[in-house]
C-alpha positions as CSV (number, residue, x, y, z in Angstrom):
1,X,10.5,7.5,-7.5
2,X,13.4,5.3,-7.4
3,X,16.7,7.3,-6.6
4,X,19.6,6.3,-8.7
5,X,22.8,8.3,-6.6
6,X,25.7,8.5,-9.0
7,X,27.6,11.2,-6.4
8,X,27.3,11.7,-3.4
9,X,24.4,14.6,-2.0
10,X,27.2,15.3,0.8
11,X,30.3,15.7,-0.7
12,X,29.9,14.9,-4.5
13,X,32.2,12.1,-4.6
14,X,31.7,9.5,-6.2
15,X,29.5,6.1,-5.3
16,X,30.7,2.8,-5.5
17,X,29.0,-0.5,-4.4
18,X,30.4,-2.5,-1.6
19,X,28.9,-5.2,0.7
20,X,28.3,-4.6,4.1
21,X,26.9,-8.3,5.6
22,X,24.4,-9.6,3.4
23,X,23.6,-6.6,1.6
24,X,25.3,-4.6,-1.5
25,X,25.0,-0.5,-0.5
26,X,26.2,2.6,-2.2
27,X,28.8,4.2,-0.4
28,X,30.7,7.6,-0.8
29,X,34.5,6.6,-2.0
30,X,35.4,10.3,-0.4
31,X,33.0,10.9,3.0
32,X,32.2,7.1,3.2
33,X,28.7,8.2,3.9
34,X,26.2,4.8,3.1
35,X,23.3,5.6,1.2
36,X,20.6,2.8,2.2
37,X,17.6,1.2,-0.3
38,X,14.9,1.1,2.0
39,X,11.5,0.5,0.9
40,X,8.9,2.9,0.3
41,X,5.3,2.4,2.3
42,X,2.0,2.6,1.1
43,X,-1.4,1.4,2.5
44,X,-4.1,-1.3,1.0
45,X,-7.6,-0.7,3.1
46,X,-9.9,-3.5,3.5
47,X,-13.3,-2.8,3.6
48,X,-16.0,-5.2,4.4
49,X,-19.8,-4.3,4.5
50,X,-22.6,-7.4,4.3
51,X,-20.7,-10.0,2.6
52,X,-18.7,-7.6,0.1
53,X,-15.5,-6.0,-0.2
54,X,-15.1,-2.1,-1.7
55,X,-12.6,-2.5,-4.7
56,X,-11.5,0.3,-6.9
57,X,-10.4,-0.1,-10.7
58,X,-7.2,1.5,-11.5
59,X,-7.0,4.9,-13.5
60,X,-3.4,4.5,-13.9
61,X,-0.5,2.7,-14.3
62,X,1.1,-0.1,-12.9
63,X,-2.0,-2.6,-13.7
64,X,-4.2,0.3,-15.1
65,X,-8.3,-1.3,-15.7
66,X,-7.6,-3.9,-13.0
67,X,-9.4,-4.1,-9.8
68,X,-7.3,-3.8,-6.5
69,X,-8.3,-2.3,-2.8
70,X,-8.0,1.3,-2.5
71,X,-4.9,2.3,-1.1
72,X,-1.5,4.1,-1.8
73,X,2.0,5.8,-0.8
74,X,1.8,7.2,2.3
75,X,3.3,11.1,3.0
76,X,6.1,11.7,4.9
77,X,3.8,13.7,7.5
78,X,1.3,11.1,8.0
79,X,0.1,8.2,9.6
80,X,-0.7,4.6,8.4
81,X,-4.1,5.4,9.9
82,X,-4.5,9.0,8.2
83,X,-2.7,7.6,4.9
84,X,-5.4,4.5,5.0
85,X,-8.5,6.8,5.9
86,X,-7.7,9.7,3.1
87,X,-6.6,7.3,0.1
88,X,-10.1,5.5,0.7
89,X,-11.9,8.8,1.3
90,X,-9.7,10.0,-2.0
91,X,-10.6,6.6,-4.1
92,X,-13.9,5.9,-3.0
93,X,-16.1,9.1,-1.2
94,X,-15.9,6.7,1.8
95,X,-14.5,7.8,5.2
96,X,-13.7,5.2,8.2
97,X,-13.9,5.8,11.4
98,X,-11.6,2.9,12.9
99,X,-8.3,1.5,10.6
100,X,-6.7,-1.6,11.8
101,X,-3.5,-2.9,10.8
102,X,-4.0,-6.4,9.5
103,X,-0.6,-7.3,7.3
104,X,2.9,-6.0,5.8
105,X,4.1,-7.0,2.7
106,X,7.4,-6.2,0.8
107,X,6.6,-5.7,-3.2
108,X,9.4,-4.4,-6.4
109,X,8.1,-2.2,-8.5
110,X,9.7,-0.5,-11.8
111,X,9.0,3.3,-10.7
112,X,9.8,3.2,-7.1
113,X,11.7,0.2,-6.4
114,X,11.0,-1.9,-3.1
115,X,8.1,-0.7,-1.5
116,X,6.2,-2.1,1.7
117,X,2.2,-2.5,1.8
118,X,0.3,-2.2,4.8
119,X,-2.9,-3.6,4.8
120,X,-5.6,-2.5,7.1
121,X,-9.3,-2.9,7.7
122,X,-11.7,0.0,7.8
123,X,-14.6,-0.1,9.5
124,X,-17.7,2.7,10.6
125,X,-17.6,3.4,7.1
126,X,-19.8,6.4,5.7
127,X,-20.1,8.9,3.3
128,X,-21.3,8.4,-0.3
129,X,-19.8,6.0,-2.8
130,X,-18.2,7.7,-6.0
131,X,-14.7,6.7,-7.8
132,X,-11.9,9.4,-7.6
133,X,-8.3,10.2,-7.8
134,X,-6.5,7.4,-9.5
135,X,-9.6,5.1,-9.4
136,X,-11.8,5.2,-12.7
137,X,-14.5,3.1,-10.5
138,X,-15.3,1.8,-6.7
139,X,-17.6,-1.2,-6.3
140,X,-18.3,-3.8,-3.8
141,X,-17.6,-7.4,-4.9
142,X,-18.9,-10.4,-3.4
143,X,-16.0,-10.7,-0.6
144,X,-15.7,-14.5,-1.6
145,X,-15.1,-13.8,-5.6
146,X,-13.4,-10.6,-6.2
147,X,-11.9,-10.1,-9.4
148,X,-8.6,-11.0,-10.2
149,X,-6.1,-9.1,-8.0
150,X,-2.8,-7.9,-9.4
151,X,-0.9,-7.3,-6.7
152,X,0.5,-10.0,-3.7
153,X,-0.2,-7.5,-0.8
154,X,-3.6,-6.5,-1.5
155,X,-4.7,-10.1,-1.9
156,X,-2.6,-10.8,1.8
157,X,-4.9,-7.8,2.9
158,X,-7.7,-9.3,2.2
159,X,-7.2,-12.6,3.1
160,X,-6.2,-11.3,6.6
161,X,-9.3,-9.3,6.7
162,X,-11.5,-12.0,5.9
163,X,-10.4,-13.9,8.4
164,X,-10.4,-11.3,11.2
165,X,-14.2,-10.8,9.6
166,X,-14.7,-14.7,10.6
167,X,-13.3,-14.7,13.8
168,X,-15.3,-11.4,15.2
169,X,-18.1,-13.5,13.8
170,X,-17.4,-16.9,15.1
171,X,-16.6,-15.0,18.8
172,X,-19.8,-13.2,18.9
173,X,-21.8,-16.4,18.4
């Protein structure tokens, strides 16, 4: 969720915006402690199997009925690799054995402000394929016409993947 400070968690003082450089941060007018906006991550996982990419359609809000790769925040204990391999096993009943990081991109939202979406691949996927979690469905689209993506980092996600998918193919011939 997006943390709007009024005082200070320190001290109690009150905030006040100042610039520091190119940037506008709360600081404390009584501890001068800085209190920084820095984005929150999450994970979009790629996955790629004969020509098709796994899409899940969202259960919830932001963009709730639309289609989108399964993905999500990641915990503060975790990995990108462990965050990527249980949202998909979470979304979809699928489990990877091999995540790879393919793309970053920064993304406001409404609820939790800035937040920063990896994108990886999955690949060695098993397990059996059933919609879960915040997904209402899980299906795999042709790769080339997927439906319409809401959100600018999935689509850089799988773009990137694609094109990784291309080049392993191209390489081997």
């Amino acid at each position: 969720m997006k943390k709007n400070f009024r005082f200070c968690p320190f001290c109690g003082g009150a905030l006040e915006k100042k610039r520091e450089g190119a940037f506008k941060r709360l600081f404390c007018a009584r501890c001068k402690e800085a209190f920084y906006n820095n984005p929150v991550p999450a994970v979009a996982v790629a996955v790629l199997k004969e020509g098709r990419v796994l899409m899940v359609k969202r259960k919830i809000n932001p963009c709730r009925g639309m289609w989108c790769l399964p993905g999500g925040f990641i915990e503060g204990n975790e990995s990108i690799e462990s965050a990527a391999k249980r949202e998909l096993f979470e979304e979809t009943g699928q489990r990877a054995r091999k995540i790879t990081i393919l793309s970053a991109k920064r993304e406001n939202t409404l609820i939790f402000g800035s937040i920063i979406v990896i994108g990886v691949s999955a690949e060695g996927i098993s397990g059996r394929l059933k919609a879960g979690d915040d997904a209402s469905d899980a299906v795999y689209f042709e790769a080339g016409k997927p439906p319409l993506i809401p959100f600018a980092s999935h689509r850089l996600a799988l773009r990137e993947a694609l094109k990784r998918d291309r080049a392993e193919k191209d390489a081997a011939g």
